[in-house]
Backbone as JSON Lines, residues from 0, in Angstrom:
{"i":0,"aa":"X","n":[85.2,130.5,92.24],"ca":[84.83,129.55,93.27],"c":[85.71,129.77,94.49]}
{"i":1,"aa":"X","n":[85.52,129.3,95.85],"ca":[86.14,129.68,97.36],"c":[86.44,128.72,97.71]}
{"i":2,"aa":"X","n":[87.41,129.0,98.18],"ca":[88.23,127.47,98.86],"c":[87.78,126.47,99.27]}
{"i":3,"aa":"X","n":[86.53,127.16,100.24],"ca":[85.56,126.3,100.83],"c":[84.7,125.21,99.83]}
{"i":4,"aa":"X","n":[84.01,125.69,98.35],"ca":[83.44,125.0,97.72],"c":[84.74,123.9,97.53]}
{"i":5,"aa":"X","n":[85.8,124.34,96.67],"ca":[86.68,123.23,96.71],"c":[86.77,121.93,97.6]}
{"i":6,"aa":"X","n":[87.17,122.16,98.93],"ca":[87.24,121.39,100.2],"c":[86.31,120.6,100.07]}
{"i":7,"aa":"X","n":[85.13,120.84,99.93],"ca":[83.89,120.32,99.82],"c":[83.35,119.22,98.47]}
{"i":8,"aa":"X","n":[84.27,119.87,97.63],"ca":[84.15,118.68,96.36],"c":[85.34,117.62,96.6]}
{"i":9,"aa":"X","n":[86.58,118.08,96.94],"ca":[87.09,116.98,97.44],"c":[86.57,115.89,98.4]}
{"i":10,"aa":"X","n":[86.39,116.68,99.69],"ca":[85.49,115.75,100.71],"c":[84.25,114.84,99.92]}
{"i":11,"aa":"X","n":[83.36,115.66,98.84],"ca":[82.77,114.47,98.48],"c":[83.57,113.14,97.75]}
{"i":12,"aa":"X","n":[84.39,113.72,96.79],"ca":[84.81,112.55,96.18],"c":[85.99,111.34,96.92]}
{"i":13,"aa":"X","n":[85.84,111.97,98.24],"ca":[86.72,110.91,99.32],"c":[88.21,111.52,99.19]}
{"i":14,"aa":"X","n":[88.35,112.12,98.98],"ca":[89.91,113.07,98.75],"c":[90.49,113.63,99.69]}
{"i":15,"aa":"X","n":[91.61,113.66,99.84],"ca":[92.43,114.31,101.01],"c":[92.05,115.81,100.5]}
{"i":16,"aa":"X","n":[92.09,116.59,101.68],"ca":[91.82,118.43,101.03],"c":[93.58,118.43,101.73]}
{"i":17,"aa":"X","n":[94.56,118.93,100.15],"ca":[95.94,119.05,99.92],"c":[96.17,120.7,99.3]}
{"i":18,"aa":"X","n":[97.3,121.11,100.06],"ca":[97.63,122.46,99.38],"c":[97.94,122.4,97.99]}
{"i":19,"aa":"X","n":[98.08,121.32,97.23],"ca":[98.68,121.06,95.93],"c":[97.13,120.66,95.1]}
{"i":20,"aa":"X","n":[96.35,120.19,95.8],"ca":[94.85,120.43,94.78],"c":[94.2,121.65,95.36]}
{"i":21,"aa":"X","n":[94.14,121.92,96.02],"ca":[93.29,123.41,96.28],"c":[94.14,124.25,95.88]}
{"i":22,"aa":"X","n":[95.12,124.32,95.14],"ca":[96.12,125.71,94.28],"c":[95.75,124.98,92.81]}
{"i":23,"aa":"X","n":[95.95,123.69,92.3],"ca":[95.39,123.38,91.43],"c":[93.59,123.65,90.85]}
{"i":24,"aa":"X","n":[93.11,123.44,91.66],"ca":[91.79,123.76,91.46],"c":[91.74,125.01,91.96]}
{"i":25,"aa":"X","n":[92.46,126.05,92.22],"ca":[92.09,127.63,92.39],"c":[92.72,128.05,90.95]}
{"i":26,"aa":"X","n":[93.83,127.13,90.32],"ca":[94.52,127.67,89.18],"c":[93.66,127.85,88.06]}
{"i":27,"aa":"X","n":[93.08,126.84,88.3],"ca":[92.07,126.22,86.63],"c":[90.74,127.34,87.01]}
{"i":28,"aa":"X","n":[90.42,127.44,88.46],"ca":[89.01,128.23,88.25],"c":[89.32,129.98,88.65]}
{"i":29,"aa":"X","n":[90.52,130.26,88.48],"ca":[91.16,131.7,88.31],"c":[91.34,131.97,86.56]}
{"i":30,"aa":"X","n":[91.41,131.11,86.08],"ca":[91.75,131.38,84.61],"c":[90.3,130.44,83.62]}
{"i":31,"aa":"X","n":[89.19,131.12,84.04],"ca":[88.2,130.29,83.22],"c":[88.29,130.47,81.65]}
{"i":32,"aa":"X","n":[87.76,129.44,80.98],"ca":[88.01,129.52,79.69],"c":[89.21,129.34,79.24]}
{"i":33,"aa":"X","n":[90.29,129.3,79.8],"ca":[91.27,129.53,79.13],"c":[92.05,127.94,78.64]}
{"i":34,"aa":"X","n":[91.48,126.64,79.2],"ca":[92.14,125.55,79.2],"c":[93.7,125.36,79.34]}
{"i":35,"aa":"X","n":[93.79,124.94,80.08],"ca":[95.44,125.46,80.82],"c":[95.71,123.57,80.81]}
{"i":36,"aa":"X","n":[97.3,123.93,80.18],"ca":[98.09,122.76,80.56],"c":[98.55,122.29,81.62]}
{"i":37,"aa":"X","n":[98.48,121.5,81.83],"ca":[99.79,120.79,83.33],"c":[100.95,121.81,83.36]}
{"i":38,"aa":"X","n":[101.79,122.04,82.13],"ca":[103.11,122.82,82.63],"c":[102.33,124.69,82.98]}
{"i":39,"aa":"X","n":[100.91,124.96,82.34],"ca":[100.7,126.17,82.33],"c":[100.44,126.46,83.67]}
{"i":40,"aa":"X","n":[99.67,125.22,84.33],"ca":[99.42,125.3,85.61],"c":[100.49,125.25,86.41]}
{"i":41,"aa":"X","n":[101.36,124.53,86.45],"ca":[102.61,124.45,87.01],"c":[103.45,125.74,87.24]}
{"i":42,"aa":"X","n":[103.37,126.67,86.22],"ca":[103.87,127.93,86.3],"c":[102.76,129.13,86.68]}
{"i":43,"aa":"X","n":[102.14,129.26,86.86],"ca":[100.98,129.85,87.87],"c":[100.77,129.51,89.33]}
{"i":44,"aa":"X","n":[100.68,128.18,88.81],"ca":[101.12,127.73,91.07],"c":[102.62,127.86,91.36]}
{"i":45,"aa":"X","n":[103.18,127.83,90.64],"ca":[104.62,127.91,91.09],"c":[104.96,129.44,91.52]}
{"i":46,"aa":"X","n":[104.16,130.3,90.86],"ca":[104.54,131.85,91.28],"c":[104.0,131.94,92.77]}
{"i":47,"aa":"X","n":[102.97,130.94,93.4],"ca":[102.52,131.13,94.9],"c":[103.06,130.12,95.79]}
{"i":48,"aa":"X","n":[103.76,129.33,95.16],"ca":[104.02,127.9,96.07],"c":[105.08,127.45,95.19]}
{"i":49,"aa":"X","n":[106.64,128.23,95.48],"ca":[107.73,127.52,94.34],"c":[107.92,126.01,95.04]}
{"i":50,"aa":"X","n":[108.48,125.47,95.8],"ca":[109.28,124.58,95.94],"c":[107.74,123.26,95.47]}
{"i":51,"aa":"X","n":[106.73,123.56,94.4],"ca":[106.11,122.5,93.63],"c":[106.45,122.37,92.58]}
{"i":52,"aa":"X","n":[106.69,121.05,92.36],"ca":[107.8,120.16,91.13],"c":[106.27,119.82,90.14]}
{"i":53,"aa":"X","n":[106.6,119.92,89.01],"ca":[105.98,119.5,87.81],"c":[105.39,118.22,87.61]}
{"i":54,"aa":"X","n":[105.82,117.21,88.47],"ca":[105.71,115.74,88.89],"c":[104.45,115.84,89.35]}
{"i":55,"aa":"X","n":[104.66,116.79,90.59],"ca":[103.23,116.91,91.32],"c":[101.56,117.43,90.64]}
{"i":56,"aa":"X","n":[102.6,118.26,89.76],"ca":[101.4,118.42,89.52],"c":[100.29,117.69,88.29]}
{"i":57,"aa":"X","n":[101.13,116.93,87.64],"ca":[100.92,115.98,86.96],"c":[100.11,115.01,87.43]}
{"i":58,"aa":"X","n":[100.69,114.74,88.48],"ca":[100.18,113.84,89.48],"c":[98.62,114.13,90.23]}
{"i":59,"aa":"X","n":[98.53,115.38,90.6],"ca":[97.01,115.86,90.46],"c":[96.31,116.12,89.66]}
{"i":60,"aa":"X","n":[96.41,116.53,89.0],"ca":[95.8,116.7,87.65],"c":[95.15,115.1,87.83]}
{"i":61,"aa":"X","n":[95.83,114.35,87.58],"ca":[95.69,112.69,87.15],"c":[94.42,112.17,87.77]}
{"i":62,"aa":"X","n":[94.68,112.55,89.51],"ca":[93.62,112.07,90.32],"c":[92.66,112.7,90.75]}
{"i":63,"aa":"X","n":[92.35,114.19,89.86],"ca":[91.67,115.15,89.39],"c":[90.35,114.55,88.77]}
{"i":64,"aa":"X","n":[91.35,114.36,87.88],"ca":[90.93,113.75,85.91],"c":[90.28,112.49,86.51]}
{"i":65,"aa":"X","n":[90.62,111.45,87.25],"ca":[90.09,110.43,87.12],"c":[88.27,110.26,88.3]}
{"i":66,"aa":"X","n":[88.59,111.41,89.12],"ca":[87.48,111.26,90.05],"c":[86.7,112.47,89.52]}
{"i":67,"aa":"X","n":[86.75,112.98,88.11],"ca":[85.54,113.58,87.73],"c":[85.56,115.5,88.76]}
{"i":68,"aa":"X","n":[86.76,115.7,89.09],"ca":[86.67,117.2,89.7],"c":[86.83,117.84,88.89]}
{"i":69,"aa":"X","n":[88.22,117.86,87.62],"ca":[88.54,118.32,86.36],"c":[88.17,117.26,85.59]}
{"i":70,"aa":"X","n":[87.99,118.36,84.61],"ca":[88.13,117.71,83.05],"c":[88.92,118.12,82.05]}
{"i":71,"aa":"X","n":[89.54,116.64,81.43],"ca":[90.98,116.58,80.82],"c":[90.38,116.78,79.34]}
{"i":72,"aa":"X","n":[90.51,117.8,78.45],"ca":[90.41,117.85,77.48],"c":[91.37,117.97,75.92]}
{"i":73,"aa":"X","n":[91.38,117.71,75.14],"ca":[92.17,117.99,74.08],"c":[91.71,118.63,72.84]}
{"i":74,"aa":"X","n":[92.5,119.43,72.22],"ca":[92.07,120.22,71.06],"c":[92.67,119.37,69.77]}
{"i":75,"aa":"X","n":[93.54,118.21,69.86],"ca":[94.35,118.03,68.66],"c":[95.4,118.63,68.5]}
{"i":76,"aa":"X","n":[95.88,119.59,69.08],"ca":[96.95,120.23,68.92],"c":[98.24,119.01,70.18]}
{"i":77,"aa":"X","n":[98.24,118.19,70.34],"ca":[99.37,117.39,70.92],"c":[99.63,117.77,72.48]}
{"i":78,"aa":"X","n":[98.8,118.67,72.82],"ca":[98.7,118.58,74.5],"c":[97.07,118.74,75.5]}
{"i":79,"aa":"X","n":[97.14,118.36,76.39],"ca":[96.45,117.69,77.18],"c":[95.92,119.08,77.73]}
{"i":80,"aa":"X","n":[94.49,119.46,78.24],"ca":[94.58,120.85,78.42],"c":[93.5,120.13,79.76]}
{"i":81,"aa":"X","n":[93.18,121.19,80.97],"ca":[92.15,121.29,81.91],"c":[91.57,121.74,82.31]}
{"i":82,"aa":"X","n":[89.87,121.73,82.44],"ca":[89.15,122.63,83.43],"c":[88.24,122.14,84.03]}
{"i":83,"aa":"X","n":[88.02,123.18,85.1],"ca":[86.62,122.56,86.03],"c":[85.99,121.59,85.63]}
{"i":84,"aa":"X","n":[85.02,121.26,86.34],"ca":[84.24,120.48,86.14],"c":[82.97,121.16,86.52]}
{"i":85,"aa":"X","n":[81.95,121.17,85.35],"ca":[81.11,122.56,85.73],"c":[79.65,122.17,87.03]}
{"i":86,"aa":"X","n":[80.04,121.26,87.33],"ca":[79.02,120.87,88.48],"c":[78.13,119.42,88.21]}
{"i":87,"aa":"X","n":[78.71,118.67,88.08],"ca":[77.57,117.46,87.81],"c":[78.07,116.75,86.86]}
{"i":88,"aa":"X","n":[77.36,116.13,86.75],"ca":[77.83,114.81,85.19],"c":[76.74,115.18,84.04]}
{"i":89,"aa":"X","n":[75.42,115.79,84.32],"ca":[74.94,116.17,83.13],"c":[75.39,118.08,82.88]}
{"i":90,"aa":"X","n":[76.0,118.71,83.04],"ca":[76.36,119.82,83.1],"c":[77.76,119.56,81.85]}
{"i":91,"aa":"X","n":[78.49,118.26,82.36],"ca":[79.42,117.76,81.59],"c":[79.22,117.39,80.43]}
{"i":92,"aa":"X","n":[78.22,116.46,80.42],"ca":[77.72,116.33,78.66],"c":[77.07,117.28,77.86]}
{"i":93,"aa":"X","n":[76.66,118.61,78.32],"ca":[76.32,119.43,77.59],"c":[77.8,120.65,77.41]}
{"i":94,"aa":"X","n":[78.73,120.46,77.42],"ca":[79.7,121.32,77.21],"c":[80.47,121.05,76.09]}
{"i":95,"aa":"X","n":[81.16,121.89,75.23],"ca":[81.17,121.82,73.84],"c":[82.42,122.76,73.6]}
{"i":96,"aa":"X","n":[83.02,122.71,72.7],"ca":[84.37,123.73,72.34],"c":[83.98,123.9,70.88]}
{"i":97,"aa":"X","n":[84.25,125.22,70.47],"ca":[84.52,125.88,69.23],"c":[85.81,126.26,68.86]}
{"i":98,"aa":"X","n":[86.59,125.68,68.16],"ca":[88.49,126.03,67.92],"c":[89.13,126.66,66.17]}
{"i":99,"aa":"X","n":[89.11,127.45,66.82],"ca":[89.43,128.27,65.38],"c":[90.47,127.82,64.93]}
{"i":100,"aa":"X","n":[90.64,127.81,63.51],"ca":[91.65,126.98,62.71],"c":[92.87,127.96,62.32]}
{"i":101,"aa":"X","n":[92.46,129.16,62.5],"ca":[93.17,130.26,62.32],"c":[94.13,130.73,63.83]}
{"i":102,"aa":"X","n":[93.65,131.4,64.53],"ca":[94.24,131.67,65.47],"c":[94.5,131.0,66.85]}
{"i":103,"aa":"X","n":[93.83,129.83,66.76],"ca":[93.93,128.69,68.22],"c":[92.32,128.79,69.33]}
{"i":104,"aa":"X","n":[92.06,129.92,69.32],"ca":[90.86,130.23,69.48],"c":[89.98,129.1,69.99]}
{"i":105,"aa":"X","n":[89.64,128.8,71.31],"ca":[89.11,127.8,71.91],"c":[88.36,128.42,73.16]}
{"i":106,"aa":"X","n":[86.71,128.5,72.23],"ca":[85.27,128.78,72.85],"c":[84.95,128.17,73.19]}
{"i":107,"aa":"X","n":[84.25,128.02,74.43],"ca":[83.44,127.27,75.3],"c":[82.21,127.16,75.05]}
{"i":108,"aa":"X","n":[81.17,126.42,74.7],"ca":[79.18,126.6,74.98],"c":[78.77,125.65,75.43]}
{"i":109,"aa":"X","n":[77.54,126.02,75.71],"ca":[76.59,124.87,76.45],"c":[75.73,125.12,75.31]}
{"i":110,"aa":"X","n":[75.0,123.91,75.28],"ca":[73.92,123.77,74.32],"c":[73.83,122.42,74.19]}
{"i":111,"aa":"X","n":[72.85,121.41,74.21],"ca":[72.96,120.27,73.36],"c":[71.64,119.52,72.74]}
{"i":112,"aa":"X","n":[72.12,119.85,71.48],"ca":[71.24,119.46,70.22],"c":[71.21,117.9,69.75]}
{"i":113,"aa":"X","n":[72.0,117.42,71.09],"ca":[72.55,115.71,70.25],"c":[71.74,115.12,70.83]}
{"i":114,"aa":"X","n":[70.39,115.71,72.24],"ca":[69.46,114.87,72.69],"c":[68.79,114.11,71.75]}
{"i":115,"aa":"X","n":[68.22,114.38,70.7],"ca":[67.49,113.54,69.94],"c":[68.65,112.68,69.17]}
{"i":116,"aa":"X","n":[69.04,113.02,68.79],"ca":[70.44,111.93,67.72],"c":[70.83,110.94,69.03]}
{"i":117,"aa":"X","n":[71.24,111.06,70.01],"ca":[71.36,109.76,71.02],"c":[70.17,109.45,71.01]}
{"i":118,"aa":"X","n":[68.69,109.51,71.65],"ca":[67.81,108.75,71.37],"c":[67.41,108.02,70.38]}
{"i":119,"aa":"X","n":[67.87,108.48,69.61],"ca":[67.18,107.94,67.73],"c":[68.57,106.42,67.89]}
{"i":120,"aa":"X","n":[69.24,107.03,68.44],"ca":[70.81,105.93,68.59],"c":[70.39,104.84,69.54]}
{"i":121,"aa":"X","n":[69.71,105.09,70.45],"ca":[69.39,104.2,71.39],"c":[68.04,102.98,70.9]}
{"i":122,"aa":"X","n":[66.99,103.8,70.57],"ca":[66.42,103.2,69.88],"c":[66.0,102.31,68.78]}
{"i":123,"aa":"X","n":[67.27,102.6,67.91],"ca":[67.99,101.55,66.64],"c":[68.73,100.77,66.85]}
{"i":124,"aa":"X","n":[69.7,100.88,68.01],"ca":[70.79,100.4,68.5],"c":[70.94,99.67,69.34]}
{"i":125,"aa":"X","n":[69.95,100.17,70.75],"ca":[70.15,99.64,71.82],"c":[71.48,100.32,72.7]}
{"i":126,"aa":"X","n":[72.0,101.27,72.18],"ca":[73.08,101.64,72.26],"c":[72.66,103.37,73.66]}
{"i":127,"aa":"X","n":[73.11,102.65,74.71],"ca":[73.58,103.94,75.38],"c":[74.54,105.06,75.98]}
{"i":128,"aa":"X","n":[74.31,106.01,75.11],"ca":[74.93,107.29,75.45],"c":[75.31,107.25,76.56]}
{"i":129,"aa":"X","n":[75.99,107.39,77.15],"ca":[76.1,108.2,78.52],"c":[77.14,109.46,78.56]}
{"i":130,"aa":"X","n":[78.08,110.24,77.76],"ca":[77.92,111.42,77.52],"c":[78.81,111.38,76.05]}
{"i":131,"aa":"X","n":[78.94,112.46,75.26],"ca":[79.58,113.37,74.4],"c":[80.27,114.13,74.61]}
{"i":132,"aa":"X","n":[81.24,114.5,73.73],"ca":[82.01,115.37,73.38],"c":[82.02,115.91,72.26]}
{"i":133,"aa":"X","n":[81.88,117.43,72.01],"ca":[81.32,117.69,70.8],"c":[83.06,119.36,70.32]}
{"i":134,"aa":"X","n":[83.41,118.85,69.25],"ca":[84.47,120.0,68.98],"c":[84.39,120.3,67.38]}
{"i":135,"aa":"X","n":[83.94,121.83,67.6],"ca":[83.74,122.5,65.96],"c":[84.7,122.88,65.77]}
{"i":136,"aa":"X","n":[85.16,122.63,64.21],"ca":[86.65,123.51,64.12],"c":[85.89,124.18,62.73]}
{"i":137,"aa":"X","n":[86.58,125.71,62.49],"ca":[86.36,126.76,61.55],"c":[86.64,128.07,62.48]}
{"i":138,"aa":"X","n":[86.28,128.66,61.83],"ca":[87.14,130.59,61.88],"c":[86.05,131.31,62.97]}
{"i":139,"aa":"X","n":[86.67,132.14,63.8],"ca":[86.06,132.9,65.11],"c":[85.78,134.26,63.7]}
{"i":140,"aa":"X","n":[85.25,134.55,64.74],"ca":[84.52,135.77,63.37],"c":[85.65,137.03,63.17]}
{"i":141,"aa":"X","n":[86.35,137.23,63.81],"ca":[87.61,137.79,63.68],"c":[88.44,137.65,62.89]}
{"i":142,"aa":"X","n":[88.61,135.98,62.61],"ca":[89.55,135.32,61.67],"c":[88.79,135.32,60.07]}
{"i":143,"aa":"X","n":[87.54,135.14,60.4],"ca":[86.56,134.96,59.09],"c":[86.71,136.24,58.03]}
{"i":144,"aa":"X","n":[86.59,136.97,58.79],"ca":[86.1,138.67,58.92],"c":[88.08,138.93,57.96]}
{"i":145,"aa":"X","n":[88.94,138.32,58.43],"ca":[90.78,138.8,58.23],"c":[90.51,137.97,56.65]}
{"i":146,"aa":"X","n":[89.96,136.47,56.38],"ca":[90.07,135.69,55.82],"c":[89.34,135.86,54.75]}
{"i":147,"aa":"X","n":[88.82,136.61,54.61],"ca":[87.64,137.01,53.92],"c":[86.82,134.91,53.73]}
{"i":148,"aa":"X","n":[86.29,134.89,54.77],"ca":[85.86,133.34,54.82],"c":[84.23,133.14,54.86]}
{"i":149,"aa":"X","n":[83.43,132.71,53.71],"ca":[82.09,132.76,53.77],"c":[81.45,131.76,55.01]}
{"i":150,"aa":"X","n":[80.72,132.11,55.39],"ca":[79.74,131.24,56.76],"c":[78.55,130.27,55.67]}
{"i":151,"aa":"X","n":[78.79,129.26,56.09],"ca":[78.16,127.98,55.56],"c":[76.43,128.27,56.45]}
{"i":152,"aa":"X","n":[75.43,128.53,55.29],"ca":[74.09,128.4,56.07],"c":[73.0,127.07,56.13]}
């Protein structure tokens, strides 16, 4: 993504355009897939912009996370991880992680099969969805393949 798109998602969400979110949001969409921590990010912007303190960036992240530009995710593993926001709010509920139990291994997909299971939910319930989060844990085929680990059909 180009600076310019950035600027432009800030400006929508009423945001100051700051050298400390446009290095933040160049950090997270230079390293796709990779879900990057606050301190991981911190040391990636810090190699282009030292005199930024860890505070700060915490601190964006935060008002990131809360106006829907990033998304704050977690694996269970005890830290807080971030990425883009892939364009929209339904783009968001169809995004999904696969985390291998073996090597840390944290896949990204789109797909979502839970359209009917929320309707069937809504309809019994009264109960509305408005998005999911969906996280598979088991072996990347690498690990399966080391593990000698059978695939459940």
């Amino acid at each position: 993504m180009e600076q310019e798109r950035f600027k432009e998602m800030l400006r929508e969400k009423k945001l100051k355009v700051t050298n400390q979110r446009l290095m933040v949001l160049e950090t997270i969409a230079d390293h796709p897939g990779e879900h990057l921590t606050a301190e991981e990010i911190y040391e990636l912007v810090k190699n282009r912009y030292p005199e930024i303190g860890l505070a700060t960036i915490y601190r964006t992240v935060q008002v990131l996370v809360d106006l829907h530009v990033i998304d704050k995710v977690s694996f269970d593993d005890g830290f807080a991880r971030y990425e883009l926001e892939l364009s929209g709010e339904d783009s968001r509920h169809h995004h999904h992680h696969a985390i291998c139990l073996s090597c840390g291994a944290v896949m990204s997909f789109e797909d979502d099969l839970l359209d009917r299971l929320e309707q069937a939910v809504h309809e019994r319930m009264g109960f509305q969805v408005t998005d999911h989060e969906v996280k598979l844990y088991g072996y990347c085929a690498e690990c399966a393949k080391k593990q000698n680990v059978s695939v459940k059909k």
